[in-house]
C-alpha positions as a LaTeX table, in Angstrom:
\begin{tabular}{lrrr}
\hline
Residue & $x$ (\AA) & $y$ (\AA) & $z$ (\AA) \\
\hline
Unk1 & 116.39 & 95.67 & 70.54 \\
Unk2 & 113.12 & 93.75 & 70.10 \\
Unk3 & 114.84 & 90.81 & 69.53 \\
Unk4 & 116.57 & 90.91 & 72.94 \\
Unk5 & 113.50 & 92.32 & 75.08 \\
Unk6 & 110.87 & 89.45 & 74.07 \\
Unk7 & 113.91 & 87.14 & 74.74 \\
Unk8 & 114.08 & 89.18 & 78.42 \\
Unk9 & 110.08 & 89.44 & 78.88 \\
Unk10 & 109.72 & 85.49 & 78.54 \\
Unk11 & 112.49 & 84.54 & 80.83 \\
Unk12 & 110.95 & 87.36 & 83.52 \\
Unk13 & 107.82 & 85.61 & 82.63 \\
Unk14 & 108.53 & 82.04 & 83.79 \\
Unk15 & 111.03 & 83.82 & 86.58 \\
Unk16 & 108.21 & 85.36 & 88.83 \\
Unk17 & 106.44 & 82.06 & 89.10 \\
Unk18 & 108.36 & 80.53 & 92.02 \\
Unk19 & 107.34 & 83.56 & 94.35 \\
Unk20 & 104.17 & 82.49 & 94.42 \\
Unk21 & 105.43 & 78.69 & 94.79 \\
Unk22 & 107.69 & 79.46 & 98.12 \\
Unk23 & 106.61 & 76.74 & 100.20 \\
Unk24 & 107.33 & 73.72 & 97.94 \\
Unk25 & 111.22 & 74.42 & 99.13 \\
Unk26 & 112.21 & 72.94 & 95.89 \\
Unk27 & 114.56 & 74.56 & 92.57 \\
Unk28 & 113.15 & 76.19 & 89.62 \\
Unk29 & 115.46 & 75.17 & 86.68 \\
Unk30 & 115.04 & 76.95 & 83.28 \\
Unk31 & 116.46 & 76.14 & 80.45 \\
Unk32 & 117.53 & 78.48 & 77.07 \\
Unk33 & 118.46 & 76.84 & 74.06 \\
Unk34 & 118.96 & 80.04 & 71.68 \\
Unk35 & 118.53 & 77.75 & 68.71 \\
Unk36 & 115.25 & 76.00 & 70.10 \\
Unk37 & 113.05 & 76.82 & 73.02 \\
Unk38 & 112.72 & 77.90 & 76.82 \\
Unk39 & 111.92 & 74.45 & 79.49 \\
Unk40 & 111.69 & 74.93 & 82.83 \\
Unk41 & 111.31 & 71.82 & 85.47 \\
Unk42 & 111.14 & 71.64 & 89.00 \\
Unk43 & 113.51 & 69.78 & 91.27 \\
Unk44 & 113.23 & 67.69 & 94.08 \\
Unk45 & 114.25 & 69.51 & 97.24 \\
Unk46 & 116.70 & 66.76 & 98.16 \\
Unk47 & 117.60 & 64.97 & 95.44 \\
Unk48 & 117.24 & 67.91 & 93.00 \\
Unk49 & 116.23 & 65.24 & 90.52 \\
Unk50 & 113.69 & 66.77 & 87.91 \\
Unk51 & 110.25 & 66.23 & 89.72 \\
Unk52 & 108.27 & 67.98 & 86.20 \\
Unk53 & 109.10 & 69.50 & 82.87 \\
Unk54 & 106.79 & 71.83 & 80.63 \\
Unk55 & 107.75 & 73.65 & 77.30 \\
Unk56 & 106.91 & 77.64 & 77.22 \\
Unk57 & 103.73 & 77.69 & 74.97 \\
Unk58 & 105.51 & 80.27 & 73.14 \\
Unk59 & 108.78 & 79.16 & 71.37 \\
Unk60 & 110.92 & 81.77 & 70.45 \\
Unk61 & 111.56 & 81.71 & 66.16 \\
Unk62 & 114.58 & 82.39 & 64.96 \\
Unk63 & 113.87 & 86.55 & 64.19 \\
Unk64 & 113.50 & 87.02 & 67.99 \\
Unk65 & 117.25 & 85.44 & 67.85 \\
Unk66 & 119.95 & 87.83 & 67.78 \\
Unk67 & 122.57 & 87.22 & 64.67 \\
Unk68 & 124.80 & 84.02 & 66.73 \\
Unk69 & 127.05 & 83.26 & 63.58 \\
Unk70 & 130.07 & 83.54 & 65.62 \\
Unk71 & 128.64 & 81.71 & 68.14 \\
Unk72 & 128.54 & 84.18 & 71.18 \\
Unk73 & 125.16 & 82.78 & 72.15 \\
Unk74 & 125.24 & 79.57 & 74.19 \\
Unk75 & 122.62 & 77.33 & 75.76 \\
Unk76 & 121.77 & 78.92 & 79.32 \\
Unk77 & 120.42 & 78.17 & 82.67 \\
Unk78 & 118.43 & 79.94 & 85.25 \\
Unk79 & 118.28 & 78.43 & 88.64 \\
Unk80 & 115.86 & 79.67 & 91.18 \\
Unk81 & 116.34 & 78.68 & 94.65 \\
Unk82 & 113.62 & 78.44 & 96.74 \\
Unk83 & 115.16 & 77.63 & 100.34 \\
Unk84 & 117.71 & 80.42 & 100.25 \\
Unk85 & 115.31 & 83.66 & 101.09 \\
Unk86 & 116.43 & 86.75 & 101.09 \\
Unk87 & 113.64 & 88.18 & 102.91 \\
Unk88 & 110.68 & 90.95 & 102.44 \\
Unk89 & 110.88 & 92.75 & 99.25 \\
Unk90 & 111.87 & 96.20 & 100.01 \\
Unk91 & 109.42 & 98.07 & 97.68 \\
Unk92 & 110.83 & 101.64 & 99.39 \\
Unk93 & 112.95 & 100.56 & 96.07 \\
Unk94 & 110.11 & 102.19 & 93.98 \\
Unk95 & 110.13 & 105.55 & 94.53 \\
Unk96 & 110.51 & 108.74 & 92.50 \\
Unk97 & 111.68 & 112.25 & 92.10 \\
Unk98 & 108.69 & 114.85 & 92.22 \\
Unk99 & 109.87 & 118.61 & 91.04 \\
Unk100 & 109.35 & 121.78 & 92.77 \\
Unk101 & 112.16 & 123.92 & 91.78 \\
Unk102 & 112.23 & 127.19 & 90.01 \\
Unk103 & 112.61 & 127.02 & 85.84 \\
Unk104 & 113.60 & 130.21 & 84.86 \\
Unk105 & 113.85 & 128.86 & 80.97 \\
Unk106 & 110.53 & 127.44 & 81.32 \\
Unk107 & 107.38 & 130.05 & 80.78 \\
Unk108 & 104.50 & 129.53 & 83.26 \\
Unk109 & 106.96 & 128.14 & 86.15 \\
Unk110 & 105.63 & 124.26 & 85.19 \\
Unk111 & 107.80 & 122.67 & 88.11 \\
Unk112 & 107.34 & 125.55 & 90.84 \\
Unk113 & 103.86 & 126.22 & 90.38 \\
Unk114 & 102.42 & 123.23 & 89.30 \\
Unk115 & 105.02 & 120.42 & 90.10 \\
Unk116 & 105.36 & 119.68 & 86.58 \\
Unk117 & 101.73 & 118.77 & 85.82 \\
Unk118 & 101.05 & 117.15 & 89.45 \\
Unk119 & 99.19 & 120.25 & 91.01 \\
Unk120 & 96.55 & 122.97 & 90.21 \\
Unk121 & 98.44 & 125.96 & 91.51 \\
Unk122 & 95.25 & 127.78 & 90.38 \\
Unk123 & 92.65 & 125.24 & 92.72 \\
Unk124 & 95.32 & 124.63 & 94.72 \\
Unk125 & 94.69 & 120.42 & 94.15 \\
Unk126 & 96.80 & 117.70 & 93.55 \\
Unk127 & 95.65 & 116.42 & 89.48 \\
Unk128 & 93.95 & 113.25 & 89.31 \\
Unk129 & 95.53 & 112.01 & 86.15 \\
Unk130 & 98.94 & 111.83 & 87.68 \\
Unk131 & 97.57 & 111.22 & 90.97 \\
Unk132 & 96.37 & 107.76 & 89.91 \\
Unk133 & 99.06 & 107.00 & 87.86 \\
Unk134 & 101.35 & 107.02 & 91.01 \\
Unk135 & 99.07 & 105.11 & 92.58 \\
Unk136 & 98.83 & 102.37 & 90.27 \\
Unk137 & 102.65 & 101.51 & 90.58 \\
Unk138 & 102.50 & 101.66 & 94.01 \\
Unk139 & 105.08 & 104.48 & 94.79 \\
Unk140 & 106.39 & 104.59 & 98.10 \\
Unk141 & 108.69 & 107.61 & 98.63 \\
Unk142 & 108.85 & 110.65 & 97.03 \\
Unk143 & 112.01 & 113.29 & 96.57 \\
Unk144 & 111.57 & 116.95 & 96.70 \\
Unk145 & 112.34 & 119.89 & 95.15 \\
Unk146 & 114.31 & 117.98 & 92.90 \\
Unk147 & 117.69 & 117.92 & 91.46 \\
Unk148 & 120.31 & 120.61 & 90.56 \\
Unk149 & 117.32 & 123.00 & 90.53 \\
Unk150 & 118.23 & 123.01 & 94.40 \\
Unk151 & 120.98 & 124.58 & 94.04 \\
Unk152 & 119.09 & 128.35 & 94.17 \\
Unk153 & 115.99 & 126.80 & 95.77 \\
Unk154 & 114.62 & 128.98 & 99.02 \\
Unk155 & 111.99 & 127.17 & 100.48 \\
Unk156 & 110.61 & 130.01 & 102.45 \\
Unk157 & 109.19 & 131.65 & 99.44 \\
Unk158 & 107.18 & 128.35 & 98.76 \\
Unk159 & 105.44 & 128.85 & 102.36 \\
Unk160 & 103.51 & 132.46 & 102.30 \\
Unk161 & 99.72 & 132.17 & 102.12 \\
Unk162 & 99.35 & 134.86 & 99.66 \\
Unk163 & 102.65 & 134.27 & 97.12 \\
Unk164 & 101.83 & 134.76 & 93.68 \\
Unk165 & 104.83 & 132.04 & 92.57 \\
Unk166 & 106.05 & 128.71 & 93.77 \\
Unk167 & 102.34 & 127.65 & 94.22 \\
Unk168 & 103.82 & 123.73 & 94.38 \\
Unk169 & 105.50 & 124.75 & 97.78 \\
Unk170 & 106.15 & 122.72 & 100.96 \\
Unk171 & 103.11 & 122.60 & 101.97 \\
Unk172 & 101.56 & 121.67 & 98.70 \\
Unk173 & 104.40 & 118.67 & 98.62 \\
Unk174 & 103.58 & 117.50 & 101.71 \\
Unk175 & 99.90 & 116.90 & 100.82 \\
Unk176 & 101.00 & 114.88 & 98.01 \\
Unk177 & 102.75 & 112.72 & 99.53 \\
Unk178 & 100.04 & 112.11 & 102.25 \\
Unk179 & 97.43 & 111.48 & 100.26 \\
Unk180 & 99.95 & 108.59 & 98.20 \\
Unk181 & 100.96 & 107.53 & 101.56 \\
Unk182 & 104.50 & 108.48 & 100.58 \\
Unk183 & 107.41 & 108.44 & 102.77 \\
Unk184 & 109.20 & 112.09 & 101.96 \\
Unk185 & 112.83 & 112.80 & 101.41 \\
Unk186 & 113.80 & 116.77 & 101.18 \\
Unk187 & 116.53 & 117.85 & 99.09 \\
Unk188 & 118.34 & 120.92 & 100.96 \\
Unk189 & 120.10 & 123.60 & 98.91 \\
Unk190 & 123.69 & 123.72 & 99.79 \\
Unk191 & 123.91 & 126.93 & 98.04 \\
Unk192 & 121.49 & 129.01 & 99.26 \\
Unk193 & 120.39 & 129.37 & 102.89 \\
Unk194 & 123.03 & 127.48 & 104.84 \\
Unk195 & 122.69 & 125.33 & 107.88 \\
Unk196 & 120.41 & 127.83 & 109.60 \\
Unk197 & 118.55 & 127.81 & 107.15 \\
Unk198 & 117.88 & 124.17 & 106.87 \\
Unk199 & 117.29 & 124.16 & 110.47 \\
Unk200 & 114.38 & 126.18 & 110.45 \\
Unk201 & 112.81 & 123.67 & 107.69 \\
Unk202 & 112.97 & 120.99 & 109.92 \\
Unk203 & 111.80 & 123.37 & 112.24 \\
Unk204 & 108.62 & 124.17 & 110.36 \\
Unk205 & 108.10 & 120.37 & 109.00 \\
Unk206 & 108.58 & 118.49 & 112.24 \\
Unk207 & 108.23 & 120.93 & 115.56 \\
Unk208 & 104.96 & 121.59 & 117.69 \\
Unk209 & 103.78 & 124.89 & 117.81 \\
Unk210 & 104.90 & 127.07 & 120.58 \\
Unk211 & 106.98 & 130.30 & 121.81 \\
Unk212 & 110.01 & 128.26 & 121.10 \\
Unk213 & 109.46 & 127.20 & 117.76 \\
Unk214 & 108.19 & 130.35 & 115.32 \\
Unk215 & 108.38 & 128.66 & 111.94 \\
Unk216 & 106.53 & 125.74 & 113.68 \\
Unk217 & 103.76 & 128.38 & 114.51 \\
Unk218 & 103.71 & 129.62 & 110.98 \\
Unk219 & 103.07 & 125.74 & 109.39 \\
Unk220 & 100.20 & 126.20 & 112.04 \\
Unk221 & 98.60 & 129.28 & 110.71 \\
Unk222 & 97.75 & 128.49 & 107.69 \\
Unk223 & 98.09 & 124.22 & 107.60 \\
Unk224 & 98.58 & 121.53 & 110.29 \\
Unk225 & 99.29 & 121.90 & 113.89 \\
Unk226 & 100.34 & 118.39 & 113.94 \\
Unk227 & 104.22 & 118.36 & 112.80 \\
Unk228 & 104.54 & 116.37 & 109.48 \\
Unk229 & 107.46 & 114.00 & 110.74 \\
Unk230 & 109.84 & 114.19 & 107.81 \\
Unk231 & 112.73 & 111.63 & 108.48 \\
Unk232 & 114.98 & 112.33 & 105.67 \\
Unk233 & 116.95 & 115.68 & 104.74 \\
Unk234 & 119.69 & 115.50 & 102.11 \\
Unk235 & 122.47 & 118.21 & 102.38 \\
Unk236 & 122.70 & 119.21 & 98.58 \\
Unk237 & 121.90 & 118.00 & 95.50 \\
Unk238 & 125.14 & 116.60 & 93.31 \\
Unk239 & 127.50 & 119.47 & 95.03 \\
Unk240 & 130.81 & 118.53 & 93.57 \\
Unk241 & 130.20 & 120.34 & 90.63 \\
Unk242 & 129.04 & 123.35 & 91.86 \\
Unk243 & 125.83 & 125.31 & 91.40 \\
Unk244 & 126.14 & 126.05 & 87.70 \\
Unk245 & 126.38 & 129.62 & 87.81 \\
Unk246 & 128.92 & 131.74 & 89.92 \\
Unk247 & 129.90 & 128.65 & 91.90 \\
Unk248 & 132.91 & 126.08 & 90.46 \\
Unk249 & 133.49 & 122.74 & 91.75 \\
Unk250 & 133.18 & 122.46 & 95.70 \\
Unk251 & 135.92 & 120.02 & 97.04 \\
Unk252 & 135.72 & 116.86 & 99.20 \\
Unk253 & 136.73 & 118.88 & 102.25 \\
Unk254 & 135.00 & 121.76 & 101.71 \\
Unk255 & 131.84 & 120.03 & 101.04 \\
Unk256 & 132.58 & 117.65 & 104.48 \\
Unk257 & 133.27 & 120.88 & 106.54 \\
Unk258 & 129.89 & 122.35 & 105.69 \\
Unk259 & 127.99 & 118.93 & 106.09 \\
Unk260 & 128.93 & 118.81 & 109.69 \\
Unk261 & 127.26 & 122.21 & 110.22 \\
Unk262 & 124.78 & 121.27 & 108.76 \\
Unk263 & 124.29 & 118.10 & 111.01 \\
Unk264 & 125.05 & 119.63 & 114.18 \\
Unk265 & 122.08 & 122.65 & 113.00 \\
Unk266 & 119.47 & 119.76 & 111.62 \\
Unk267 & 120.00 & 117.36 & 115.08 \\
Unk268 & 119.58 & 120.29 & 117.15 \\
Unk269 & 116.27 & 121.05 & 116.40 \\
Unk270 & 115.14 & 117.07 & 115.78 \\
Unk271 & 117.43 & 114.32 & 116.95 \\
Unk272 & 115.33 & 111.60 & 115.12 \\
Unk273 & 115.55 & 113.41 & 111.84 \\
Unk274 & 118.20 & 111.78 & 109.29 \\
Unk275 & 120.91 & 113.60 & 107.20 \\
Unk276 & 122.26 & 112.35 & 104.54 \\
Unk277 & 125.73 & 113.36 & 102.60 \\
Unk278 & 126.36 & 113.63 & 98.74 \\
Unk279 & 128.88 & 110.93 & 97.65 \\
Unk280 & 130.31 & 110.94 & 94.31 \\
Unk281 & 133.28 & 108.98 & 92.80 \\
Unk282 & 135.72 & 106.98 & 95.80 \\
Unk283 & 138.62 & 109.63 & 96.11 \\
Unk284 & 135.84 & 112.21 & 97.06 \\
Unk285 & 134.09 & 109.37 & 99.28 \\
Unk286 & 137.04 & 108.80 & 100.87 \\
Unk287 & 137.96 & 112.14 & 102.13 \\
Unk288 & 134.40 & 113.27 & 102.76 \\
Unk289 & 133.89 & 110.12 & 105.13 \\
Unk290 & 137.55 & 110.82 & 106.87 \\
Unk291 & 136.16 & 114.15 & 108.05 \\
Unk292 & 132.76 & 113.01 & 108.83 \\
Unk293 & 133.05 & 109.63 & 109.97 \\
Unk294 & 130.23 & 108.87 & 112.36 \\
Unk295 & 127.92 & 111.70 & 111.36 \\
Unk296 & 126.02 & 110.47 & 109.08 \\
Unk297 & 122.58 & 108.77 & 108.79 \\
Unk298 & 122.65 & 107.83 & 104.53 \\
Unk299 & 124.68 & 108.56 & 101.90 \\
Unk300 & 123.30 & 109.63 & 98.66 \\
Unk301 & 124.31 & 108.22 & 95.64 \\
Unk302 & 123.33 & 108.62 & 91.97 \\
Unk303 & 122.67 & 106.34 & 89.31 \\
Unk304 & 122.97 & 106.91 & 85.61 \\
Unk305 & 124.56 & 103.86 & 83.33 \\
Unk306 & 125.56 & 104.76 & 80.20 \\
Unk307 & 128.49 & 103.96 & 77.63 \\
Unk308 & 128.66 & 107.61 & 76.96 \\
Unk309 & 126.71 & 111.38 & 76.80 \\
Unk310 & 124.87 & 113.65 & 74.49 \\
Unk311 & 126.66 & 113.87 & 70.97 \\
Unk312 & 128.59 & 110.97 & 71.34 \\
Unk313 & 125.67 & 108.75 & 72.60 \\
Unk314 & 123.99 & 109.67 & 68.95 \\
Unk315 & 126.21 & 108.13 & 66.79 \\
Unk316 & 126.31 & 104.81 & 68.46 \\
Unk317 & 124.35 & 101.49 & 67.80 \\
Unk318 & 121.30 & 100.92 & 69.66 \\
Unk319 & 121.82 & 97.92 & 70.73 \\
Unk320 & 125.46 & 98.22 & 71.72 \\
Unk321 & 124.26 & 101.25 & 74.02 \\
Unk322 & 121.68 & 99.00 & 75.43 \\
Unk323 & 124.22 & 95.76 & 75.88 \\
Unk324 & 126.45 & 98.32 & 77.37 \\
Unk325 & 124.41 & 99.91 & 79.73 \\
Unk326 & 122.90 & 96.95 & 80.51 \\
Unk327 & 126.56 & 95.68 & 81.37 \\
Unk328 & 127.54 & 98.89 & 83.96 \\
Unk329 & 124.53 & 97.82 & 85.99 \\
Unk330 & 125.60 & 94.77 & 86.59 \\
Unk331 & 129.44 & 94.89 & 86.96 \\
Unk332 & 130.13 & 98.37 & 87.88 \\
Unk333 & 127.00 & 99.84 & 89.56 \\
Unk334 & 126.36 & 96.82 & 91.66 \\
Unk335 & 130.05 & 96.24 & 92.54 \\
Unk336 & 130.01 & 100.36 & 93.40 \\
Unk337 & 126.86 & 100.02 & 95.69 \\
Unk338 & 129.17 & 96.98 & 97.82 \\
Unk339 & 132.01 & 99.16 & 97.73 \\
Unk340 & 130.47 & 102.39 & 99.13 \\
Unk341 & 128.60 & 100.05 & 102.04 \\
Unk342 & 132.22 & 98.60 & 102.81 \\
Unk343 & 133.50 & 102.08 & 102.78 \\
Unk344 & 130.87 & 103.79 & 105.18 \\
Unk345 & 131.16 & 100.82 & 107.82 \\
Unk346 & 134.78 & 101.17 & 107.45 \\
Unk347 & 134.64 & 105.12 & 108.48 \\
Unk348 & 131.42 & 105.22 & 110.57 \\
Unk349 & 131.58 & 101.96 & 112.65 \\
Unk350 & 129.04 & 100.57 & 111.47 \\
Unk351 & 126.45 & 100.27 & 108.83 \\
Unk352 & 125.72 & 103.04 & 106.46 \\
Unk353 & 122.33 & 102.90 & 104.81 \\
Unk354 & 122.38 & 104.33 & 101.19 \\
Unk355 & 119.51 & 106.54 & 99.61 \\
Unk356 & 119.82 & 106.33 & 95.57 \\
Unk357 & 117.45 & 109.40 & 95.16 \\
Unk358 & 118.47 & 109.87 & 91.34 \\
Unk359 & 118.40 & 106.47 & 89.28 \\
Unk360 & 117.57 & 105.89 & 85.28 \\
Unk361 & 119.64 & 105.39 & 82.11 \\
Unk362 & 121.86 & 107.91 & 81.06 \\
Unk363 & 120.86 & 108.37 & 77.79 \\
Unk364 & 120.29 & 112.75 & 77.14 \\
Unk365 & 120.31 & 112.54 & 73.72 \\
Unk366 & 117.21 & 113.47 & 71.09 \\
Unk367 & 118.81 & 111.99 & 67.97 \\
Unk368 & 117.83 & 109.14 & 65.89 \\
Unk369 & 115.30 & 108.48 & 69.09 \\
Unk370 & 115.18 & 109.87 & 72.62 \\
Unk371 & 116.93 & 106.62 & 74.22 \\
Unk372 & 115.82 & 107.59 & 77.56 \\
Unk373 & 111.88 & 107.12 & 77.02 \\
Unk374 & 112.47 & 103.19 & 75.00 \\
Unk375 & 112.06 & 99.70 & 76.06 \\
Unk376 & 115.52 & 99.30 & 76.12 \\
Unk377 & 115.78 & 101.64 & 78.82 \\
Unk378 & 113.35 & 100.25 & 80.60 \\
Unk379 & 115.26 & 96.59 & 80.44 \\
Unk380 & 118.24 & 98.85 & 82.30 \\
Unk381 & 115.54 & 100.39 & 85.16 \\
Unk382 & 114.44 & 96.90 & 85.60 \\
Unk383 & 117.81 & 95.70 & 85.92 \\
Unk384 & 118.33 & 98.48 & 88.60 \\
Unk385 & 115.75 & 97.89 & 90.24 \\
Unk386 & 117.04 & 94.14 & 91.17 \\
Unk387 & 120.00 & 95.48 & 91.95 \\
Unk388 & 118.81 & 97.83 & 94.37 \\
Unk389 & 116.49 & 95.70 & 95.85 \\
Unk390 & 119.36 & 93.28 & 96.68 \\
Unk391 & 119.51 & 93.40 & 100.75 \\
Unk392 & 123.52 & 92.92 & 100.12 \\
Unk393 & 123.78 & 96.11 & 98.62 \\
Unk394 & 122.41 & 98.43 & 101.44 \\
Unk395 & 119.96 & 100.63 & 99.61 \\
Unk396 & 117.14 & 101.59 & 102.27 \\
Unk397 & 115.39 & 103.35 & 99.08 \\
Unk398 & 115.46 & 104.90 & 95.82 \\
Unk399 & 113.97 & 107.61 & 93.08 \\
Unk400 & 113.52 & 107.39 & 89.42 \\
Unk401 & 114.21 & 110.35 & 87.56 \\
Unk402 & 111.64 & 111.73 & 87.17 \\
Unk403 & 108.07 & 110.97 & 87.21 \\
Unk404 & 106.36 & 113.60 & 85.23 \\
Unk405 & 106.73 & 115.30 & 82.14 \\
Unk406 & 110.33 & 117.27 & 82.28 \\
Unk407 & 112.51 & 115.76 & 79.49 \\
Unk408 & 112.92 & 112.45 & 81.80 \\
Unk409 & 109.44 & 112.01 & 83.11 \\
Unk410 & 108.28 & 108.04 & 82.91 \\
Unk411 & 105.08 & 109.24 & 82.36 \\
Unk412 & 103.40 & 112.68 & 80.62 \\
Unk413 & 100.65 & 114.67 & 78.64 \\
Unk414 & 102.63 & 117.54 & 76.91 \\
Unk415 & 102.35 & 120.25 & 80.22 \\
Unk416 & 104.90 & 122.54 & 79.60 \\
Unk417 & 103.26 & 125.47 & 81.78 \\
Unk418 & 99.87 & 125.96 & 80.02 \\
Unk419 & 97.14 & 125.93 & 82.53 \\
Unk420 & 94.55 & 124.83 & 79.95 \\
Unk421 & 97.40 & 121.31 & 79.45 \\
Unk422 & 97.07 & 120.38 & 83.15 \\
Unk423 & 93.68 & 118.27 & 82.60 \\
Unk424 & 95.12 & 116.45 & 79.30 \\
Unk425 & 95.34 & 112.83 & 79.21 \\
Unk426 & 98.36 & 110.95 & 80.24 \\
Unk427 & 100.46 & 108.24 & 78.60 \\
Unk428 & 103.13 & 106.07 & 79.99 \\
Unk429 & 106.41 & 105.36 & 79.02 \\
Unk430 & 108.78 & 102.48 & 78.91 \\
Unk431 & 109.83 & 103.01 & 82.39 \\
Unk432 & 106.46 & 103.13 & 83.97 \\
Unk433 & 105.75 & 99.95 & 83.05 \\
Unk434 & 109.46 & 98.52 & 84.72 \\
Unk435 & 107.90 & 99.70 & 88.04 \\
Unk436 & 104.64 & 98.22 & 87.16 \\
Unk437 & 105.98 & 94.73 & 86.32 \\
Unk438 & 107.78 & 94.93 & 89.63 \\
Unk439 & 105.00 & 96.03 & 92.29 \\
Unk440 & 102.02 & 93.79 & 90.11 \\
Unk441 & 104.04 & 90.82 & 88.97 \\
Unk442 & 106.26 & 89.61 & 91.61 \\
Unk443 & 105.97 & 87.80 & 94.77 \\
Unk444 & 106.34 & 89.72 & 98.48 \\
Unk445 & 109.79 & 87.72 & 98.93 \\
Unk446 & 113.12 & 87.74 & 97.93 \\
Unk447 & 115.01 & 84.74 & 96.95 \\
Unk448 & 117.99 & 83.01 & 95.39 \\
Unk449 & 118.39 & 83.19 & 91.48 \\
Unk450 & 121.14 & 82.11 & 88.97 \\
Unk451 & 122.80 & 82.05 & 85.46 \\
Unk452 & 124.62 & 79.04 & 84.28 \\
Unk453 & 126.00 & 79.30 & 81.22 \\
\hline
\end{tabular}
């Protein structure tokens, strides 16, 4: 896998130069000789002859080559166009799943007391550590509670003043994401609580206290009398299969019957505020979106490439994982992303936006190596990230899975529920530094770019 990621790094080396070369209106041509070295020249913008040529300083020696003896690798071309712009980058792109839920396997209640390491539930205070780690990537939306943990999630035991658990409540969320600027995106259980239910969330996030609005009053007792604005509610987390306990797989009508309920409860109470539906594979699209049809504000999609799961993920090759995964970003993620917009305009009348609030490689696996915390899966983050910044595709933003700790987080010190862990050091992980390289190392535009090979 080395071999292919310093091959990757210098290409998205010499790649992120034109952004901050917009104006000259001209091409960016690299070339990649896998025998010989990286060039790169810049055309003229109207007779595209070569107007300069410079050699990478670094040439790449033949062990950062993969094996080409049957001659799969062939001399390559990357064309970067600067007079076709795509527009701003949408860096709502880089955003990430913070937990809250309840983990009854977990001693000390890590996620629902102390967000997995990202609050003192003791000195009720967000941790600094993690604090400026977010920060430094730039995150710009964060999803809560988080996941299937959802499922049995009830939010009004997160909001008492004197509760002795779920210390990382609403409240303590909502702070968070103020003090990171954060746009927030709640995750509401579909199994517990019910449209009413949500209702009186948005009730207590987003109305003014008065008479007519008693959960707004109770925000206002012990926090702000200003409403929070949340814009974003999903209904359910991943509801097809059920709630992993007494609950079996819900179906496509079921699960569209309920959303409406839901809809008509949530709009009630704010007409600005946005609900979102759960959509999963395109027979269960299609007949959610046939009931639905116009009411809708997002659909929710999750993203996970992988070649396979668990077990059978362990006693593949790295790198054919990698190639593979690498390879369902690009032809079936990215052609599933154009397919769901088409699909939502088709049954809503017009466009769609889509919310990916899960996204990372699919690799849950411990053995040889815990796939899901290499470089190689942070080549297939990066690769979702262009993907879901592509304006084409529809994606009005997205969350990595997960930020913190948890057996996904991009970033961690050990906190498993300890108290005395919360102040340890934290290190980062392959897929911090995908986000990094992203919000640091690129321009503020988007524009045209190319293989040739």
């Amino acid at each position: 896998m080395a071999k292919y990621s310093k091959i990757l790094g210098i290409i998205g080396a010499v790649v992120v130069i034109p952004t901050v070369l917009y104006t000259a209106k001209c091409r960016l041509w690299i070339d990649f000789d896998p025998a010989h070295h990286l060039r790169y020249y810049f055309s003229h913008p109207a007779t595209l002859a070569p107007l300069a040529e410079a050699q990478i300083i670094l040439p790449l020696e033949k062990s950062d080559l993969p094996d080409n003896k049957e001659g799969i690798l062939q001399p390559a071309r990357i064309v970067v166009d600067f007079s076709r712009d795509h527009g701003p980058v949408n860096y709502k792109i880089l955003g990430l799943n913070v937990l809250g839920v309840h983990s009854p396997g977990e001693p000390g209640n890590p996620y629902s007391d102390f967000g997995a390491g990202l609050w003192d539930g003791k000195g009720h205070s967000a941790i600094q550590g993690p604090m400026d780690l977010a920060k430094e990537i730039g995150v710009s939306t964060l999803r809560f509670p988080g996941g299937c943990g959802t499922h049995s999630y009830d939010w009004k035991k997160t909001i008492e003043r004197d509760r002795t658990e779920f210390l990382f409540g609403v409240d303590e969320f909502m702070e968070i994401a103020g003090q990171l600027s954060a746009e927030p995106v709640f995750t509401l259980s579909y199994f517990t609580g019910g449209p009413e239910d949500a209702a009186n969330l948005v009730e207590y996030l987003n109305s003014f206290p008065d008479d007519r609005h008693p959960w707004a009053l109770k925000r206002a007792e012990k926090g702000p009398a200003e409403p929070y604005g949340v814009r974003y509610f999903e209904v359910g987390n991943e509801v097809d299969h059920g709630d992993h306990k007494d609950i079996g797989a819900v179906s496509p009508q079921i699960y569209a019957a309920d959303f409406l309920r839901y809809y008509e409860a949530i709009k009630k109470v704010d007409p600005q505020a946005q609900v979102g539906a759960v959509l999963y594979q395109d027979e269960w699209n299609k007949e959610v979106m046939e009931i639905i049809r116009g009411k809708i504000d997002f659909g929710i999609v999750h993203i996970y490439p992988t070649p396979a799961w668990g077990k059978e993920l362990e006693t593949m090759p790295a790198d054919e994982i990698f190639a593979s995964s690498l390879a369902i970003a690009v032809l079936q993620n990215d052609f599933e992303l154009k397919t769901l917009r088409a699909l939502l305009r088709e049954f809503a009348g017009r466009d769609v936006p889509i919310l990916v609030t899960e996204f990372n490689g699919g690799f849950a696996q411990d053995h040889p190596a815990p796939y899901r915390h290499s470089l190689g899966n942070a080549l297939v983050n990066a690769e979702l990230i262009r993907i879901l910044m592509d304006p084409v595709n529809g994606v009005r933003m997205a969350h990595h899975w997960n930020f913190i700790n948890e057996y996904w987080g991009m970033a961690a010190n050990g906190f498993k529920g300890d108290y005395k862990d919360l102040a340890k050091p934290y290190y980062k992980r392959p897929n911090f530094y995908a986000f990094d390289l992203y919000r640091h190392h690129f321009g503020d535009r988007l524009i045209s770019a190319e293989i040739v090979s």
